[in-house]
C-alpha positions in Angstrom: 97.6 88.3 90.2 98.0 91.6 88.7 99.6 94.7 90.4 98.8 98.1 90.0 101.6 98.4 87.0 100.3 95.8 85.2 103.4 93.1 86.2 102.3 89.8 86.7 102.8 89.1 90.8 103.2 85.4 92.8 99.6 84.7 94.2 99.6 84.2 97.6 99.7 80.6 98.6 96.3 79.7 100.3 97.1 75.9 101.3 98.9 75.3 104.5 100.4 71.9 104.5 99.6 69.5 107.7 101.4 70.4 111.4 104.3 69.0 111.7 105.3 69.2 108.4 108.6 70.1 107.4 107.1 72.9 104.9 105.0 74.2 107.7 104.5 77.4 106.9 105.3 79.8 110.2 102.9 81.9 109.4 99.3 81.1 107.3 96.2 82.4 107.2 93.9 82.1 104.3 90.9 84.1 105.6 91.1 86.4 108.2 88.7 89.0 109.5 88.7 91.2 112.5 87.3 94.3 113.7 86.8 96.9 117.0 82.9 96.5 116.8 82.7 98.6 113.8 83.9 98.1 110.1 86.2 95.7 109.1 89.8 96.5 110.1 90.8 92.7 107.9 89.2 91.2 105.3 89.4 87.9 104.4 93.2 88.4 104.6 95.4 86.0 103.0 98.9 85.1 104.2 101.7 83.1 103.8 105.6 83.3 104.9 108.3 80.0 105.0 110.3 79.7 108.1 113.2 82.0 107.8 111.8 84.8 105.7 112.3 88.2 106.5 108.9 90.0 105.1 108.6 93.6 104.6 104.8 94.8 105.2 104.1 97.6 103.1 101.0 100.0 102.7 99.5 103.3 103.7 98.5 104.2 107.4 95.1 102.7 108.0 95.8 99.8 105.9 95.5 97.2 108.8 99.1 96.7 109.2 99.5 97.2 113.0 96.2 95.2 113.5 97.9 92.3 111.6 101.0 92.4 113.3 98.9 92.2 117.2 96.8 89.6 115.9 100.3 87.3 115.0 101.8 88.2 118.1 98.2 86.8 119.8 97.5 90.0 121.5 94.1 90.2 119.6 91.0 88.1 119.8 90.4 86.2 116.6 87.9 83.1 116.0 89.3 82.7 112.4 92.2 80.7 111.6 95.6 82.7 112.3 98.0 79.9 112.5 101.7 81.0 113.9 104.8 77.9 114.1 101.1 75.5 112.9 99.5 76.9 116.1 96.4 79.3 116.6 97.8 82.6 117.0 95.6 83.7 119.8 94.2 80.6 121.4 97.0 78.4 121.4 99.7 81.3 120.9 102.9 79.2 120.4 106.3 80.1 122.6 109.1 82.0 120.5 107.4 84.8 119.4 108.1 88.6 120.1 106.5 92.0 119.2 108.3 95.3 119.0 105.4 98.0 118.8 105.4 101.9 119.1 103.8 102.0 122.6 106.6 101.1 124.7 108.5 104.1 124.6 105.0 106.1 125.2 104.9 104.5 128.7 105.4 106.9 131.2 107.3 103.8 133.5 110.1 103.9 130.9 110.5 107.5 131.4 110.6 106.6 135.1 114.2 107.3 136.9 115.6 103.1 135.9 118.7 102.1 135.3 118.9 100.0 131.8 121.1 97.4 134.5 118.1 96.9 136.3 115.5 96.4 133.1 118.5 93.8 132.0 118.0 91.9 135.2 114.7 91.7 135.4 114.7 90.0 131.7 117.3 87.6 132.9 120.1 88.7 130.3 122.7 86.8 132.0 121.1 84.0 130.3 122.9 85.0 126.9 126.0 86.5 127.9 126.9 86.9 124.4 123.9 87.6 122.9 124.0 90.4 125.7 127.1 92.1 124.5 127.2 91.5 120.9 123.3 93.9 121.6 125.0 96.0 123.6 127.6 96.7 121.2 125.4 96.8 117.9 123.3 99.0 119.8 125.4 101.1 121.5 123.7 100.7 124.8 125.5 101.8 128.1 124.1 99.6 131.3 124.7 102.7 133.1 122.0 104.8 131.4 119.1 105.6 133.4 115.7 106.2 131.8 114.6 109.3 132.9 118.1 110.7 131.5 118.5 109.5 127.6 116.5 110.1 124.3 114.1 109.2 122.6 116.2 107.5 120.5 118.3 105.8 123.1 115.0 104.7 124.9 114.2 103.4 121.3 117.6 101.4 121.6 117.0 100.1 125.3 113.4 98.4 123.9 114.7 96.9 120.9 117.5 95.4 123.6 115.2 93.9 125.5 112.8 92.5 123.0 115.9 90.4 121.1 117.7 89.4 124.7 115.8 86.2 124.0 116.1 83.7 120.9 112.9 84.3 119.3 110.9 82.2 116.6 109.2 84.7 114.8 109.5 88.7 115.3 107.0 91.1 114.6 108.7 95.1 114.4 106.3 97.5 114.2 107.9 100.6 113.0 110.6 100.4 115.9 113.2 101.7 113.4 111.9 104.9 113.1 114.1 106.4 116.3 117.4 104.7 115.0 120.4 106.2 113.7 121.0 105.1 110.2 124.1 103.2 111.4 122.4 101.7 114.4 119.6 100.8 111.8 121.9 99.4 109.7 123.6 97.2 111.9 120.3 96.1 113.3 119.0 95.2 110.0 121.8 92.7 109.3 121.5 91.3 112.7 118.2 90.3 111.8 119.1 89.0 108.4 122.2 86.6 110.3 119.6 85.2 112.6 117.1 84.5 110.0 119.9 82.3 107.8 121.2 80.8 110.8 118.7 80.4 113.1 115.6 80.2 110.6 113.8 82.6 112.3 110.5 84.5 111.0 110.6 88.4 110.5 107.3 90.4 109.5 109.2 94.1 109.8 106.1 97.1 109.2 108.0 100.2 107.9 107.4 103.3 105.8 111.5 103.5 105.5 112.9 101.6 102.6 116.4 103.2 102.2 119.3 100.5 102.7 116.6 97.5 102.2 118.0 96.9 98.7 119.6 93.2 100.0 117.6 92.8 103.7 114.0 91.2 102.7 113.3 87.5 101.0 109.3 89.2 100.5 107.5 92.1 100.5 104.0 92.1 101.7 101.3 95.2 100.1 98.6 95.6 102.6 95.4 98.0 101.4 92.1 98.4 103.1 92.7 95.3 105.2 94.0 92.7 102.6 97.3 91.8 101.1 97.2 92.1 97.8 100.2 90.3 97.2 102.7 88.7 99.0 105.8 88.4 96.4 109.3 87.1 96.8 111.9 90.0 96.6 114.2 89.1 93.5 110.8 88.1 91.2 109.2 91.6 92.6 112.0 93.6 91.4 113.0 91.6 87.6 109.6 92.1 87.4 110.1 96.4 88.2 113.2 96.1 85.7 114.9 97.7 88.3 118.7 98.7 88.6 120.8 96.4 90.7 122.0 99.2 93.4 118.8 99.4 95.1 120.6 101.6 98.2 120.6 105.6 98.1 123.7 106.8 97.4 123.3 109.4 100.0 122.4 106.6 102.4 125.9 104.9 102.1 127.8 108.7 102.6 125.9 109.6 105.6 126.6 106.0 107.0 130.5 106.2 106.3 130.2 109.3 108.3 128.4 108.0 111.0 130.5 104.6 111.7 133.8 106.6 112.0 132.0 109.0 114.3 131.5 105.7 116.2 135.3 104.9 116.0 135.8 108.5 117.1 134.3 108.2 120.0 135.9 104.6 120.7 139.0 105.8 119.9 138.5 108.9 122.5 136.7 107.1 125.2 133.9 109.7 124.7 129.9 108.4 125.6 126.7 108.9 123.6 126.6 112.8 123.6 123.0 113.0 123.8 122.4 111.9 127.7 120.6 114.9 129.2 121.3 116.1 133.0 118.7 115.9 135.5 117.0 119.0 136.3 114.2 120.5 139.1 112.4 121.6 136.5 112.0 118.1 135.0 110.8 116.8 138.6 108.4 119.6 138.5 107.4 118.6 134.8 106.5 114.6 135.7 104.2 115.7 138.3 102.1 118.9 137.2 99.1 118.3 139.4 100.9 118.8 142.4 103.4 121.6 141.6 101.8 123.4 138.3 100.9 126.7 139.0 97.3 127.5 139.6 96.5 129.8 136.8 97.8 127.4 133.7 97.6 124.5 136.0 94.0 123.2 134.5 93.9 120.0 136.3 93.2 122.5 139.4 91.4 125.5 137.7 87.4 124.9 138.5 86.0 126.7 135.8 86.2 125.5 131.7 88.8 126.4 130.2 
């Protein structure tokens, strides 16, 4: 296969050895098609990642990526063969596997007056003590935080917490990052890598940020119209770009120096996240416009069009 320089890519392997199998792949497709009812969103996608890899999925919005990453995680319908740990990904969708999306955040329940304690009990995180504080300190969560209080960003943090309380076979992250600090990101990022060497676990990471990836993936994935074009291991995709060897930006590794002793700062200091926000009428007023807008700009209750 050929890439859109001219270099000379691996093919994408198309022949999934038996179940069982020590080489099982633990993820394989060789020809997979899906769509909404209308045009194809996949076509005839091809697919292949070892256990353990750590796969970045790269390509422009509308290439199919999300659609991929639902259909692994066996949240979408599919008659062709998606296999996931040698198992159909949506009729027989194995145990172990976890998907980070955009849409959690979105939901107004999260914005909902919770204490992160609570969410921890409800996905049993005593279960991993350790695993529970080694996330808690990576991610610089605080138990204490309610939901209707913190960022964005720290919502971001409380959802990534909760997605990796539980060893997981194979993770799907789709765009999650985007929120994080670039220390919190960093850190994150070689949390990931330690449990894919260790553990052997499967990442498929979607992102449009590649600063500080320099040493994180084993392949990179490039998704167009609904295909991968070419699934390559890292080191043979970047001899091939006769590339230098300091893949990270230099302005990357200041601004993280800066950030992690701002984190000691504040350890040192005793001083919290400084982005909590106070509770206010007007945001109890906000969360319930219907009842307490006023009439004139309140269009839920104006009769006429607006």
């Amino acid at each position: 296969m050929t890439t859109a320089n001219g270099t000379s890519a691996a093919p994408v392997s198309t022949v999934a050895p038996a179940a069982g199998s020590p080489d099982q792949p633990a993820i394989h497709t060789d020809s997979l098609s899906f769509s909404y009812g209308g045009p194809a969103i996949l076509r005839k996608l091809k697919l292949s990642l070892p256990k353990g890899a750590r796969c970045l999925l790269a390509g422009a919005n509308g290439a199919g990526k999300t659609s991929l990453l639902r259909i692994l995680a066996g949240k979408r319908l599919v008659r062709d063969e998606i296999l996931v740990k040698g198992q159909h990904a949506y009729f027989n969708t194995p145990d172990g596997i976890t998907y980070l999306g955009p849409e959690w955040i979105q939901n107004p329940v999260t914005r909902r007056d919770l204490p992160v304690s609570q969410l921890l009990e409800s996905h049993n995180a005593i279960s991993h003590p350790d695993r529970l504080a080694a996330l808690l300190h990576l991610l610089e969560i605080d138990p204490t935080w309610r939901t209707h209080e913190i960022s964005d960003g720290q919502r971001r943090r409380v959802q990534i917490l909760l997605g990796l309380l539980q060893p997981f076979d194979v993770l799907l992250l789709d765009e999650v990052t985007v929120d994080l600090d670039v220390l919190v990101r960093k850190d994150l990022l070689a949390f990931l890598k330690r449990e894919s060497e260790v553990r052997g676990c499967t990442v498929v990471y979607c992102t449009h940020i590649f600063d500080g990836m320099g040493e994180w993936p084993t392949h990179v994935a490039h998704m167009r119209h609904g295909e991968i074009l070419q699934c390559t291991p890292f080191q043979e995709l970047i001899a091939s770009a006769n590339l230098p060897q300091s893949y990270d930006s230099p302005l990357l590794r200041i601004v993280e120096g800066w950030l992690r002793d701002d984190r000691q700062y504040r350890e040192r200091h005793g001083l919290g996240d400084g982005e909590k926000k106070g509770r206010t009428k007007w945001d109890d007023l906000k969360d319930d416009m219907k009842k307490n807008g006023d009439r004139y700009y309140n269009y839920w209750l104006r009769d006429e069009p607006y």
